[in-house]
C-alpha positions as CSV (number, residue, x, y, z in Angstrom):
1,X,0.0,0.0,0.0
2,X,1.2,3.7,-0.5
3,X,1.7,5.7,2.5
4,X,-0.4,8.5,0.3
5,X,-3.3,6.0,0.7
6,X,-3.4,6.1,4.7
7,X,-4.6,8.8,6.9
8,X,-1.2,9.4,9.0
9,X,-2.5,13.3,9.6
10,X,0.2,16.1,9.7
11,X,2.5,13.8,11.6
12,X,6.2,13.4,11.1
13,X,9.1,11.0,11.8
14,X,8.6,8.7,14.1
15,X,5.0,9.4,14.6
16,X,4.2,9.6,11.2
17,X,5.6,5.9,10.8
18,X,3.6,5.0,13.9
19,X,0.7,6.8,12.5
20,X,1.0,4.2,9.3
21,X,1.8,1.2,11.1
22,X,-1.8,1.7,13.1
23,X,-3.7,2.7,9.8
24,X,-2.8,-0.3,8.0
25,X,-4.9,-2.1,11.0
26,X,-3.8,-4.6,13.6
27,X,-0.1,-4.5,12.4
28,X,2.3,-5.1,15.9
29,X,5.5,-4.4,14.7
30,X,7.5,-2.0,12.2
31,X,10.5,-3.4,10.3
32,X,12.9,-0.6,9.4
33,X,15.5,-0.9,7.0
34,X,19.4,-0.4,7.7
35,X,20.4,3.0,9.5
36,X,16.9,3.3,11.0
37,X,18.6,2.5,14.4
38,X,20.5,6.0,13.7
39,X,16.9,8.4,13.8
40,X,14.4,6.2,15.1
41,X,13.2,6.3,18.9
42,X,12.3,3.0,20.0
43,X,10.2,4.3,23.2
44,X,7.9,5.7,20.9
45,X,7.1,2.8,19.1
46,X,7.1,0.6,22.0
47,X,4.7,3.1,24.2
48,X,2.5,2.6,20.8
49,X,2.9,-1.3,21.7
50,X,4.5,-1.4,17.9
51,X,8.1,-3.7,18.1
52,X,10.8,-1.9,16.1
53,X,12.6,-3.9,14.2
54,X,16.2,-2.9,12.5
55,X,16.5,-5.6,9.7
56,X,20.5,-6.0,8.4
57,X,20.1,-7.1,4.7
58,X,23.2,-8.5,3.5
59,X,22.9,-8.6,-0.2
60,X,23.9,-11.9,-1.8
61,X,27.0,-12.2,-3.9
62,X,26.5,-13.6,-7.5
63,X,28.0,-13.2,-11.0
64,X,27.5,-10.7,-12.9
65,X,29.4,-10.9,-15.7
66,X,32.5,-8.5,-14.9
67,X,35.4,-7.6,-12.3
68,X,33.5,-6.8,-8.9
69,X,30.4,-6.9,-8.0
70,X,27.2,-4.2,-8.3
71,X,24.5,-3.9,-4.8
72,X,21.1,-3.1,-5.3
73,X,20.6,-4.1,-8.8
74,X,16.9,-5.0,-10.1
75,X,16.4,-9.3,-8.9
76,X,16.1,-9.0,-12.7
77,X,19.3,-8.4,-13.6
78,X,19.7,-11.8,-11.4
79,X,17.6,-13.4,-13.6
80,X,18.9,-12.1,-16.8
81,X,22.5,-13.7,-16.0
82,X,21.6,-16.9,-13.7
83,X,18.1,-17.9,-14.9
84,X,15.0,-18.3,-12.7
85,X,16.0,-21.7,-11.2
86,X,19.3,-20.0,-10.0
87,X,17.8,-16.8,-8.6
88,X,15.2,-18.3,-7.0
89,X,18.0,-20.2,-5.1
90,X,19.8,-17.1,-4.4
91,X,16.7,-15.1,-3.3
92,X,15.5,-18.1,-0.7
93,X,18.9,-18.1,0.3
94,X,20.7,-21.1,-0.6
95,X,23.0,-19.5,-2.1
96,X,24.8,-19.2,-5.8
97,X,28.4,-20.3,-7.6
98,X,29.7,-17.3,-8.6
């Protein structure tokens, strides 16, 4: 869903994400992505009773066809040089020759 779509009110930051989290219902917990820990207060979202999760993504490693390796490319561009058999391996985690 788009944040645009939920009534979060004039809020901002951390109350604005709380605000979302209870719009989109019965929702418990909030998973933030890496660096949240750096902005977020967690006393907010735990006096909301929201858990505030810090995920830690660690991208895996796979070929791509050249010296190094690219992050945050399009799962696509996965599929485009390992196939769908392959990538589906890599995205559930067991892993991929290089």
């Amino acid at each position: 869903r788009l944040a645009s779509e939920l009534d979060a009110g004039a809020a901002r930051g951390d109350d604005r994400l709380i605000a979302l989290v209870r719009a989109c219902g019965s929702a418990a917990s909030y998973l933030s992505g890496r660096g949240g820990d750096k902005y977020q207060d967690p006393a907010k979202f735990a006096a909301a009773g929201i858990a505030l999760i810090h995920g830690d993504f660690v991208h895996p490693v796979y070929d791509q066809g050249h010296d190094g390796f690219v992050p945050g490319l399009s799962v696509l561009d996965a599929v485009f040089r390992l196939g769908w058999e392959r990538t589906a391996g890599l995205v559930a985690g067991a892993g991929c020759a290089a």
